[in-house]
C-alpha positions as semicolon CSV with decimal commas, in nm:
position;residue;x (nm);y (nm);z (nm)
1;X;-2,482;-2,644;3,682
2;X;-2,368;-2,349;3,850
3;X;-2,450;-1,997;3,733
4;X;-2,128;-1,768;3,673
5;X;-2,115;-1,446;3,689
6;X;-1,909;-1,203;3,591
7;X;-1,881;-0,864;3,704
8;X;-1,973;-0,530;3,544
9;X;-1,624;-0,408;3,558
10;X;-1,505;-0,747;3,398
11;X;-1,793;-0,689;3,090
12;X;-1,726;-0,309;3,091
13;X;-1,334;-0,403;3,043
14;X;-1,382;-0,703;2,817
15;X;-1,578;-0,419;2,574
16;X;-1,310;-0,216;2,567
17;X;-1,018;-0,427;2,504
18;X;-1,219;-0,633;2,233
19;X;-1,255;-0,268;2,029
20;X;-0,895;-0,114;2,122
21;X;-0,753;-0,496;1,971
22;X;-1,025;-0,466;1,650
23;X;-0,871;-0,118;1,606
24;X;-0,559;-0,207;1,645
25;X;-0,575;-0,540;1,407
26;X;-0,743;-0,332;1,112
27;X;-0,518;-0,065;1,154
28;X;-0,194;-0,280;1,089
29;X;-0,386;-0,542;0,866
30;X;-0,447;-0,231;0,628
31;X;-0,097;-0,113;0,651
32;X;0,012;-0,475;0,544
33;X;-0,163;-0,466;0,302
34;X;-0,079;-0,131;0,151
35;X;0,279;-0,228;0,154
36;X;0,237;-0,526;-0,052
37;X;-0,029;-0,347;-0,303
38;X;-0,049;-0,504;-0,642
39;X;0,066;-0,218;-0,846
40;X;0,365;-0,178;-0,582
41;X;0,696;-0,123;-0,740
42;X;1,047;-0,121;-0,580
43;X;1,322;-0,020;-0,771
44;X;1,588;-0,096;-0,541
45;X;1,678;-0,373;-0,314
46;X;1,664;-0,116;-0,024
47;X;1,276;-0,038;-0,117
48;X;1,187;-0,430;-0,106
49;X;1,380;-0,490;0,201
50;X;1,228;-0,196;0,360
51;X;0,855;-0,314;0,220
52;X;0,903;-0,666;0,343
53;X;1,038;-0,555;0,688
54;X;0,722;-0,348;0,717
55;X;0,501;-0,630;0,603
56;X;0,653;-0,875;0,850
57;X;0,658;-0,595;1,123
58;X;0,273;-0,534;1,063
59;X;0,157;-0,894;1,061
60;X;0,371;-0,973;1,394
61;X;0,249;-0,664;1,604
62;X;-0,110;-0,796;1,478
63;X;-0,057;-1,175;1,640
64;X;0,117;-1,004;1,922
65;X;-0,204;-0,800;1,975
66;X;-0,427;-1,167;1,933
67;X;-0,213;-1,281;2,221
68;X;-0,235;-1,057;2,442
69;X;-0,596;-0,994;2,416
70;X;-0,658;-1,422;2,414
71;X;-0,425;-1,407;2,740
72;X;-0,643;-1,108;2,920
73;X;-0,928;-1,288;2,799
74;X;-0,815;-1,598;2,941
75;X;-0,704;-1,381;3,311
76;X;-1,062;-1,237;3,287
77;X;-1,285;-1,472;3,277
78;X;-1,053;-1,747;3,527
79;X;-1,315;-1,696;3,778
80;X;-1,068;-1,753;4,035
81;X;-0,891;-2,067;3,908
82;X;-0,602;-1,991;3,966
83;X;-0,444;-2,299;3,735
84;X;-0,588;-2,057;3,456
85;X;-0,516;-1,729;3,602
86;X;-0,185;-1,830;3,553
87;X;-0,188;-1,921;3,186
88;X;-0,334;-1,590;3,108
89;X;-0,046;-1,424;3,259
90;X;0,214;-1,645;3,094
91;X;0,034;-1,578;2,735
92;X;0,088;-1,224;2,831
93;X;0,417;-1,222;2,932
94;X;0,542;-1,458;2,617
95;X;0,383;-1,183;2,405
96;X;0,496;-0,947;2,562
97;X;0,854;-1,140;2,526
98;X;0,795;-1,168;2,140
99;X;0,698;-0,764;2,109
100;X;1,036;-0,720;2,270
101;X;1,203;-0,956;2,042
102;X;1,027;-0,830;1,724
103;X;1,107;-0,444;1,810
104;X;1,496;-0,569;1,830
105;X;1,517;-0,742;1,534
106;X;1,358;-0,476;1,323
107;X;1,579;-0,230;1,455
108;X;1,881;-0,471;1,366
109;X;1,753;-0,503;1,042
110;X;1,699;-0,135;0,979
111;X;2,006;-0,058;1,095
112;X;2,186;-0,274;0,875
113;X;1,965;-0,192;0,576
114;X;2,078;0,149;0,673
115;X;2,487;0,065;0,692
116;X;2,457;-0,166;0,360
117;X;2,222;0,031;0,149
118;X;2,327;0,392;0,224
């Protein structure tokens, strides 16, 4: 069974991304769920379509964070296979792809919350 090893620079980077991604994950998980708080009232339809929006937008930007960490995890630690090299970077670049897509469609949604509501 042969022994891999993985560089210092791979470890060192490995550390940093997994706490930058934990950061990141709390930081939106709490925002999630201070938008949909228990004792959270809306009083107009513009409030709860603003409040799920957020909620939605939170909970996506947290898988889209999973993803691209599982994809550099997945570069990282290829060891030079390049069959799974490759799969890292397509992970990353269909996150990447659905970051894009979720930043448009929240600002199509705002936008017409904005036009309908206001």
């Amino acid at each position: 069974m042969p022994i891999l090893k993985i560089g210092a620079k791979k470890i060192f980077l490995m550390k940093i991304m997994f706490i930058v991604s934990l950061s990141f994950l709390t930081s939106f998980s709490a925002k999630a769920a201070i938008v949909f708080n228990s004792t959270t009232s809306y009083n107009t339809v513009n409030e709860l379509t603003t409040g799920v929006v957020n909620w939605f937008l939170s909970i996506t930007a947290g898988v889209t964070i999973l993803f691209l960490i599982i994809g550099g995890i997945y570069y990282l630690t290829a060891f030079g296979d390049e069959k799974r090299m490759q799969e890292g970077k397509k992970i990353i670049t269909y996150a990447i792809y659905g970051l894009v897509l979720i930043l448009i469609s929240y600002s199509v949604v705002t936008t017409l919350n904005a036009i309908i509501f206001d």
